[in-house]
KEMARMAR-741872 format. One record per residue (C-alpha): residue number from 0; chain; x, y, z. Coordinates in nm, 3 decimals, padded with zeros to 5 digits. Example, Ala and Ser with C-alpha at 12.3 -4.5 7.8 and 13.67 -1.06 7.14 Angstrom:
2
+-----+--------+---------+---------+---------+
: num : cadena :      c1 :      c2 :      c3 :
+-----+--------+---------+---------+---------+
:   0 :      A :  01.230 : -00.450 :  00.780 :
:   1 :      A :  01.367 : -00.106 :  00.714 :
+-----+--------+---------+---------+---------+
//
This chain:
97
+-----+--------+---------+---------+---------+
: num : cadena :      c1 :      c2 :      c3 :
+-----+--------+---------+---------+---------+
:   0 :      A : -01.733 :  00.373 : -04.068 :
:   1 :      A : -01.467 :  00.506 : -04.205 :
:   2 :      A : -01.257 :  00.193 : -04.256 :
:   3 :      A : -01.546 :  00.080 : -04.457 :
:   4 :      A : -01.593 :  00.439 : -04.653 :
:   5 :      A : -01.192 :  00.375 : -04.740 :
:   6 :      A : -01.231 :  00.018 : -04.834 :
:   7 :      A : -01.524 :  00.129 : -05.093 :
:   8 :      A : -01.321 :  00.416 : -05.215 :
:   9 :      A : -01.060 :  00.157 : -05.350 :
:  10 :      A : -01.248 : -00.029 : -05.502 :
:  11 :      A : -01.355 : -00.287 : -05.251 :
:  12 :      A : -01.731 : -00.461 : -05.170 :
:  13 :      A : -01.785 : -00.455 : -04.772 :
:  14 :      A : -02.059 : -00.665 : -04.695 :
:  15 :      A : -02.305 : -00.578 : -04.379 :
:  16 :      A : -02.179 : -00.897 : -04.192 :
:  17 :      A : -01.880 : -00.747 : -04.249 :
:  18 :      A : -01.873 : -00.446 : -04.115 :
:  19 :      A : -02.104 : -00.596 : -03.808 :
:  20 :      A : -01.819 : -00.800 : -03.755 :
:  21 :      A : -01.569 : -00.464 : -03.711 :
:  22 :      A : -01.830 : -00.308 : -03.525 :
:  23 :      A : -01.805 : -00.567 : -03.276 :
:  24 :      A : -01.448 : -00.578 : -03.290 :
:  25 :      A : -01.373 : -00.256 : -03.225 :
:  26 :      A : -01.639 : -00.277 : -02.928 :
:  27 :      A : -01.428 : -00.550 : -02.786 :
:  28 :      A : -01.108 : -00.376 : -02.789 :
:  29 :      A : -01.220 : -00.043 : -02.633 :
:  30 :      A : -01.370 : -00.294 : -02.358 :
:  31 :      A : -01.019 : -00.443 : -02.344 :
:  32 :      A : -00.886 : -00.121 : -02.322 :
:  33 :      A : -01.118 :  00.000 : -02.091 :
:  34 :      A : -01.033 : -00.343 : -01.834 :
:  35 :      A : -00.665 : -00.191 : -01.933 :
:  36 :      A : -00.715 :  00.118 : -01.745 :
:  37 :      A : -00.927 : -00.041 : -01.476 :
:  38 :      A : -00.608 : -00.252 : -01.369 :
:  39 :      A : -00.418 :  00.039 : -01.370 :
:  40 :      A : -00.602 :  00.253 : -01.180 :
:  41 :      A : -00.661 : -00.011 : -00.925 :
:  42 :      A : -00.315 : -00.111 : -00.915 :
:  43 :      A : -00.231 :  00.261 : -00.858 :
:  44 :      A : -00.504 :  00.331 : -00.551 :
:  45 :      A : -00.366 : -00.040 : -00.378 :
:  46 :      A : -00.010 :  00.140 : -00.377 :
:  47 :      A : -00.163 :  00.435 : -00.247 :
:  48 :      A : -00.313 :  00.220 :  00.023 :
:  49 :      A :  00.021 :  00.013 :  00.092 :
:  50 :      A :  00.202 :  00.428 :  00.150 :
:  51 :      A : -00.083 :  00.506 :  00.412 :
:  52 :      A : -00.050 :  00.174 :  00.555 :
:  53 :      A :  00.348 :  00.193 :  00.606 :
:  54 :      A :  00.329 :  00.590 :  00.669 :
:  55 :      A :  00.088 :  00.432 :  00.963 :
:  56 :      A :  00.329 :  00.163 :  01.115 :
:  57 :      A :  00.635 :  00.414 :  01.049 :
:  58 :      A :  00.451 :  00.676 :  01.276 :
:  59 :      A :  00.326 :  00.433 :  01.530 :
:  60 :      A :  00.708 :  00.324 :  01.579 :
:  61 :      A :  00.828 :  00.694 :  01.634 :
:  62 :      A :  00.515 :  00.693 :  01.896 :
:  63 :      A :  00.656 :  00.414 :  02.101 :
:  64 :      A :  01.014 :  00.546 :  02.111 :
:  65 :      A :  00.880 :  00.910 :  02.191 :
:  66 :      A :  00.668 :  00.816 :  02.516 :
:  67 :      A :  00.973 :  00.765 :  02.721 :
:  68 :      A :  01.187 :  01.063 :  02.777 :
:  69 :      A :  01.482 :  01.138 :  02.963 :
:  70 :      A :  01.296 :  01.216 :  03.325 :
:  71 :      A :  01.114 :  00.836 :  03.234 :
:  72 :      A :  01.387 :  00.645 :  03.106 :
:  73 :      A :  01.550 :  00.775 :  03.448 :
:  74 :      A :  01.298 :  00.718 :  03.638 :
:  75 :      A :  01.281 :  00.299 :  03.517 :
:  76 :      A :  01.677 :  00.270 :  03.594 :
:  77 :      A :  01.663 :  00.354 :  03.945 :
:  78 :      A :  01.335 :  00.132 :  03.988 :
:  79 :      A :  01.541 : -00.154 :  03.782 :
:  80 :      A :  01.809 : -00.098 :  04.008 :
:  81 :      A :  01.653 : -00.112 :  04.318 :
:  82 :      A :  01.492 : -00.402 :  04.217 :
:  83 :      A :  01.796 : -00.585 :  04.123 :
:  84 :      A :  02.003 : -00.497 :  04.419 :
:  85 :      A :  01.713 : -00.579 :  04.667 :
:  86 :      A :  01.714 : -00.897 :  04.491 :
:  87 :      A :  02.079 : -00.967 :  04.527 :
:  88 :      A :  02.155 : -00.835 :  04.830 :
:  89 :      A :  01.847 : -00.878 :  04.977 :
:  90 :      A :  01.581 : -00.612 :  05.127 :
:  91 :      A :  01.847 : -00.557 :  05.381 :
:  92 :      A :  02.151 : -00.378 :  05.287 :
:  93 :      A :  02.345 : -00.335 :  05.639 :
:  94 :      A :  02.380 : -00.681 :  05.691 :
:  95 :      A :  02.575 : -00.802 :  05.445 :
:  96 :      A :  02.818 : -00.517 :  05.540 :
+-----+--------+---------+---------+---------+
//
Protein backbone atom coordinates (compact mmCIF):
# COMPACT_ATOMS: atom_id res chain seq x y z
CA UNK A 1 0.00 0.00 0.00
CA UNK A 2 2.38 2.18 0.55
CA UNK A 3 4.63 1.45 -2.44
CA UNK A 4 1.61 2.29 -4.40
CA UNK A 5 0.67 5.62 -2.16
CA UNK A 6 4.60 6.62 -3.10
CA UNK A 7 4.34 5.72 -6.69
CA UNK A 8 1.07 8.12 -6.96
CA UNK A 9 2.75 10.79 -4.98
CA UNK A 10 5.35 11.11 -7.88
CA UNK A 11 3.45 11.33 -10.25
CA UNK A 12 2.85 7.80 -11.36
CA UNK A 13 -0.66 5.78 -12.54
CA UNK A 14 -0.75 2.25 -10.62
CA UNK A 15 -3.23 0.23 -12.14
CA UNK A 16 -5.37 -2.46 -9.90
CA UNK A 17 -3.69 -5.41 -11.83
CA UNK A 18 -0.89 -3.81 -10.75
CA UNK A 19 -0.88 -3.58 -7.46
CA UNK A 20 -2.71 -7.28 -7.36
CA UNK A 21 0.31 -8.30 -8.89
CA UNK A 22 2.60 -6.79 -5.70
CA UNK A 23 0.13 -8.04 -3.46
CA UNK A 24 0.83 -11.40 -4.58
CA UNK A 25 4.36 -10.85 -4.71
CA UNK A 26 4.96 -9.82 -1.57
CA UNK A 27 2.68 -12.87 -0.37
CA UNK A 28 5.12 -15.10 -2.10
CA UNK A 29 8.16 -13.84 -0.55
CA UNK A 30 7.00 -13.81 3.11
CA UNK A 31 6.01 -17.58 2.18
CA UNK A 32 9.60 -17.93 0.95
CA UNK A 33 10.73 -16.45 3.91
CA UNK A 34 8.61 -18.22 6.05
CA UNK A 35 9.97 -21.94 4.24
CA UNK A 36 13.40 -19.89 5.14
CA UNK A 37 12.91 -20.16 8.75
CA UNK A 38 11.22 -23.54 8.59
CA UNK A 39 14.65 -25.03 7.26
CA UNK A 40 16.33 -23.42 9.83
CA UNK A 41 14.58 -24.33 12.60
CA UNK A 42 14.46 -27.86 11.47
CA UNK A 43 17.98 -27.96 10.66
CA UNK A 44 18.62 -26.62 14.22
CA UNK A 45 16.21 -29.34 16.25
CA UNK A 46 18.03 -32.40 13.80
CA UNK A 47 21.44 -31.09 15.43
CA UNK A 48 19.87 -31.06 18.63
CA UNK A 49 18.83 -34.62 17.99
CA UNK A 50 22.37 -35.75 16.51
CA UNK A 51 23.94 -34.08 20.46
CA UNK A 52 21.37 -36.39 22.36
CA UNK A 53 22.08 -39.15 20.10
CA UNK A 54 26.07 -38.98 20.54
CA UNK A 55 25.68 -37.70 24.34
CA UNK A 56 23.74 -41.33 24.30
CA UNK A 57 26.48 -43.59 22.67
CA UNK A 58 29.26 -41.44 24.59
CA UNK A 59 27.53 -42.46 27.96
CA UNK A 60 26.74 -45.97 27.00
CA UNK A 61 30.66 -46.40 26.30
CA UNK A 62 31.65 -45.00 29.83
CA UNK A 63 28.85 -47.71 31.03
CA UNK A 64 30.67 -50.62 29.54
CA UNK A 65 34.14 -49.62 30.78
CA UNK A 66 32.65 -48.80 34.36
CA UNK A 67 30.99 -52.37 35.04
CA UNK A 68 34.28 -53.99 35.58
CA UNK A 69 36.26 -52.82 38.49
CA UNK A 70 39.34 -53.70 40.04
CA UNK A 71 37.86 -56.76 42.42
CA UNK A 72 36.21 -57.96 38.62
CA UNK A 73 38.90 -57.37 36.36
CA UNK A 74 40.81 -59.54 39.12
CA UNK A 75 38.57 -61.80 39.49
CA UNK A 76 38.56 -62.71 35.22
CA UNK A 77 42.59 -63.00 35.36
CA UNK A 78 42.79 -65.70 37.76
CA UNK A 79 39.74 -67.55 35.97
CA UNK A 80 41.75 -66.80 32.49
CA UNK A 81 44.63 -68.15 34.07
CA UNK A 82 43.44 -71.15 35.39
CA UNK A 83 41.93 -71.82 32.35
CA UNK A 84 44.97 -71.45 30.32
CA UNK A 85 47.30 -73.36 32.50
CA UNK A 86 44.75 -76.29 32.92
CA UNK A 87 44.79 -76.23 29.29
CA UNK A 88 48.49 -76.38 28.87
CA UNK A 89 49.50 -78.32 31.46
CA UNK A 90 46.65 -80.21 31.75
CA UNK A 91 44.00 -80.65 34.78
CA UNK A 92 46.88 -82.26 36.48
CA UNK A 93 49.66 -80.20 37.64
CA UNK A 94 51.96 -82.82 39.69
CA UNK A 95 52.60 -84.84 36.88
CA UNK A 96 54.34 -82.99 34.68
CA UNK A 97 56.66 -82.17 37.66
Amino acid sequence: MKNSQLLRSKGFSVQADEDTLRLQLEQAEAHLQRSAEFNEKLNQLWMHIQQIRDQQRDREVEEKWTLANDKDVLAISEVSIHHYNDSYFGSDRNSCY
